[in-house]
N, C-alpha and C positions, 0 to 999 in steps of 0.2 A: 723659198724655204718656209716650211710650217713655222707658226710663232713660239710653238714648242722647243723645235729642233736651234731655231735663232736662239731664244735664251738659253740653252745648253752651251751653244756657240760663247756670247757674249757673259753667261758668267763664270765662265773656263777660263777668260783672258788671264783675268789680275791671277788668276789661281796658277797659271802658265809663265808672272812674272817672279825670275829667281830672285832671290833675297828676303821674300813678304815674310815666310815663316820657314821652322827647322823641318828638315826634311820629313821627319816622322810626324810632323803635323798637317802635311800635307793631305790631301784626300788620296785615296788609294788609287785613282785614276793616275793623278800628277805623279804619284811613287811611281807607278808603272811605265810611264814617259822618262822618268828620271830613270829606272833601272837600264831602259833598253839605249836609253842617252848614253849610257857611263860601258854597258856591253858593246855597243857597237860607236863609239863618238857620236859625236855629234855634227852633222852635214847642215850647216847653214840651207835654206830652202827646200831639204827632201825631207819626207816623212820619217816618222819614227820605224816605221815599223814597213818593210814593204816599200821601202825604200828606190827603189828600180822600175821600171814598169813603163808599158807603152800603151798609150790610147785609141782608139778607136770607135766607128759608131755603127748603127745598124738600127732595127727594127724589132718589135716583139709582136707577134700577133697569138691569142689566146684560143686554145681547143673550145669545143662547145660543153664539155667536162669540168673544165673549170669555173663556168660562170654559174653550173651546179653546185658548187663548193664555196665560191666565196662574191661579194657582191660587188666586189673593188671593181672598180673603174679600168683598171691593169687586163681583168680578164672579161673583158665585153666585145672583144672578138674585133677589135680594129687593130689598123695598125699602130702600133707605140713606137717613136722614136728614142732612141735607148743611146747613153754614152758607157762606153765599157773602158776600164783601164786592168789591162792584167799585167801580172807582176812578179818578182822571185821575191821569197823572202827574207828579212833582217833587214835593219836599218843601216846597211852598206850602199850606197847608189853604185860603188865599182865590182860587185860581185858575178866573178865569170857565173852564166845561166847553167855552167852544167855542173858548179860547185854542190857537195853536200850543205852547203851556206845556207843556197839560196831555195832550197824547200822549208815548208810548203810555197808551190806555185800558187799565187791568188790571182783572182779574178771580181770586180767587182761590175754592180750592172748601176746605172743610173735612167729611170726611166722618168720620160719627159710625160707627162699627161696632158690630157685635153684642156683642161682647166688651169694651164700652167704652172701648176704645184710638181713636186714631185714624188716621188717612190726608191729607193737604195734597197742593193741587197748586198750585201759581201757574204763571198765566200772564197775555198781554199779546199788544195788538194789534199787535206789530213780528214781520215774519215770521221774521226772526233778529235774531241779536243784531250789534250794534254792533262789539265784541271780543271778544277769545275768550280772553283770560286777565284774572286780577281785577287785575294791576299796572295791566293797561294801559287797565282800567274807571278807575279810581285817575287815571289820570294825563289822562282823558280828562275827567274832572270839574273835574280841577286847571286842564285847559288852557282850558277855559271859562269857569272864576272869571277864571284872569288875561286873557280878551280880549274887554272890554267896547269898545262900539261907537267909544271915541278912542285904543285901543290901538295903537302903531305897527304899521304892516305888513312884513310877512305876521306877523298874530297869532299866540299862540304856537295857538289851536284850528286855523288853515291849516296851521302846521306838520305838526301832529299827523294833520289830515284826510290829507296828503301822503303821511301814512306807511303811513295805517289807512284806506283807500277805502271799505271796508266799513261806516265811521262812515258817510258822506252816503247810502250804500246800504241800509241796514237802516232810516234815520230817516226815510227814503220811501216804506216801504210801511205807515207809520204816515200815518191819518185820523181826521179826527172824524167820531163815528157819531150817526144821529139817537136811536140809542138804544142802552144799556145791551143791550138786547135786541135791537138788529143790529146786531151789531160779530163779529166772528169772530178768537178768543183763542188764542196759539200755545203751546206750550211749545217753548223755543228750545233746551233741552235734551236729552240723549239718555237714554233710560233702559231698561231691561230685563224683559221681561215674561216669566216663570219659570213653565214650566208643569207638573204633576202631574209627568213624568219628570224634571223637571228642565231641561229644554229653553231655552234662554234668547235671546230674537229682541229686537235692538234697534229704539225705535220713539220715534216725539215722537207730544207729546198733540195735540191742536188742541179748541178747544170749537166748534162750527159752527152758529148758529142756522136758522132756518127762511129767514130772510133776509137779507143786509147793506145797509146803507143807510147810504151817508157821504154827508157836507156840502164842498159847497166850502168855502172856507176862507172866503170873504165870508159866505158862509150862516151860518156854522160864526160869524161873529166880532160878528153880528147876534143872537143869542141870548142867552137871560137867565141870568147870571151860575151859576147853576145849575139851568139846564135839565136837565141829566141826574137830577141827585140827585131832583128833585123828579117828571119823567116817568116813573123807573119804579115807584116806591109806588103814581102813578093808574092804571098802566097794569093794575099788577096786583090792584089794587079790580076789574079789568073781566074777571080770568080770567088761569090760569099761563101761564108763558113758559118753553118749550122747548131745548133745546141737545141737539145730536147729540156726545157723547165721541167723538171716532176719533184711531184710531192711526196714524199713517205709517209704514209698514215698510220699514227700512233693507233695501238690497240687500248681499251682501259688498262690500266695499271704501270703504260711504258712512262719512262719519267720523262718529263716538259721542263726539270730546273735541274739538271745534270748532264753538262757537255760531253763527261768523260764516260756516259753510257749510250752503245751505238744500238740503236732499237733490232731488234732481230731480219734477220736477209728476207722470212716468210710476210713479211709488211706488207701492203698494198702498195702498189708504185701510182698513181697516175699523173697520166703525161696533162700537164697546163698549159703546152703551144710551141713553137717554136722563136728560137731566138735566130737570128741572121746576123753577122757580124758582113758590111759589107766594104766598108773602104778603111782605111787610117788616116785618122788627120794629118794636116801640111806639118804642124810644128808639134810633136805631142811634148818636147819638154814643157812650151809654153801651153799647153790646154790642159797637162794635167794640175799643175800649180793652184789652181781656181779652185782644183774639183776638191771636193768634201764628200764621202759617202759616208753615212752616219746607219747602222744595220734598223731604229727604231723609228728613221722617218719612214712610214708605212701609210699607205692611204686607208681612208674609213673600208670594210670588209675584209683587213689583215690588222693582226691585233700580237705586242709581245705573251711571250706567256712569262714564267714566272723563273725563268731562268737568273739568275744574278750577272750572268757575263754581258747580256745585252746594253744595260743600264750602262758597263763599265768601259763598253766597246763605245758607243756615243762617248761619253766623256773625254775617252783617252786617247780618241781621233780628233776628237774638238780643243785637245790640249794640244797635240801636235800639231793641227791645223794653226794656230796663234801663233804657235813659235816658229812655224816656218815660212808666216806671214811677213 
């Protein structure tokens, strides 16, 4: 792990131990852990958030297009060995996969480098995000705890939807997929791709299978409690499972530090390689435990931009990752 991405780690701990200070003094990350703690419990050893999830491993090999684009290491046309854990979402580990719960589906990639360093990308099936600053992630969990189904109206989540339209609009382009393997995973962030001169073109990631295939939601509520987890281990007894990496290229003027604006469909897409998912690990409870995907450890030629969620997403995995230590 970068020495970057370790100190993030290591000085999250004590900020991860409950009692140090009053909640509202907490940093906004640790609120954010603590909101989604108090919505969904609290599961000794699973994550906060994303809760559910199976592992597996594969390969990335990079186009000749993208080592045009960016000078990383990632895209020099070899093969990368790559740890993937995909997932349903909320911090439920019992959530049947075909629940309205457990969207957004995620997906995260962990790439192993030559140099033995690493590379994380997390992403997830919302084509943007909900909000666009971490207060108002925060207070968008809080407003959910407090407006259970006998709560007076207008709940305090109507209030909050009132404010932030972008909440009902990002949480509808989330579906249940028939598979782990067609579902199409976004990165809702902006990031920079730094090439040989120096050159720097902002771009979101997208992972894009060969197909997608979503369920109605009756379809989707008919399914065995963990049809996902369990469909893609067989699927891949029967041969690997493909994903196209592409970039979406920001135009001048698209914004780089706003989740909740999805850049226009007319964007340039290009494809950065293929990704191979090709077996499933023997024990994925025990192999994802370990893992830490943090969206900021990025190798030299990918660079954040200036989005505020990135910053918050390190923290408030590196808080969850303590406490589920």
């Amino acid at each position: 792990m970068p020495r970057r991405m370790l100190r993030i780690v290591l000085g999250t701990l004590a900020l991860a131990s409950p009692g140090l200070a009053l909640a509202e003094d907490q940093p906004v990350e640790v609120q954010i852990v603590d909101a989604m703690n108090a919505l969904w419990g609290s599961h000794p050893g699973f994550r906060a958030n994303h809760a559910k999830g199976v592992v597996v491993e594969g390969s990335f090999k990079a186009s000749a297009e993208a080592a045009g684009l960016s000078r990383a290491v990632l895209f020099n046309g070899s093969a990368i060995p790559v740890t993937v854990r995909f997932s349903d979402g909320s911090g439920v580990p019992t959530v049947p996969d075909g629940a309205k719960l457990a969207n957004p589906h995620g997906m995260s990639i962990k790439y192993h480098l030559p140099d033995g360093s690493e590379a994380d990308m997390v992403i997830n099936a919302l084509h943007f995000f909900p909000v666009s600053k971490p207060e108002d992630f925060r207070d968008l969990l809080r407003a959910i705890k407090a407006s259970p189904p006998d709560a007076p109206k207008p709940t305090k989540l109507e209030q909050f939807v009132a404010e932030h339209p972008s909440v009902p609009a990002a949480s509808a382009t989330a579906k249940t997929p028939e598979s782990f393997a067609e579902e199409e995973y976004f990165g809702v962030n902006a990031f920079y791709l730094v090439d040989k001169a120096g050159k720097k073109q902002a771009v979101r990631f997208r992972m894009v299978p060969d197909k997608v295939v979503h369920l109605d939601p009756d379809e989707a509520g008919k399914r065995a409690p963990n049809y996902l987890m369990e469909e893609l281990p067989q699927r891949l007894k029967n041969g690997p499972v493909s994903f196209h990496l592409k970039a979406q290229v920001a135009n001048p003027g698209d914004p780089t530090n706003d989740a909740t604006k999805e850049w226009p469909a007319d964007r340039k897409l290009v494809d950065l390689g293929v990704l191979t998912v090709e077996k499933a690990v023997s024990d994925s409870a025990a192999a994802e435990k370990p893992l830490l995907f943090l969206p900021g450890q990025l190798p030299d030629g990918i660079e954040v931009s200036d989005d505020p969620l990135i910053d918050a997403r390190n923290n408030a995995y590196a808080v969850s990752f303590s406490r589920r230590q």
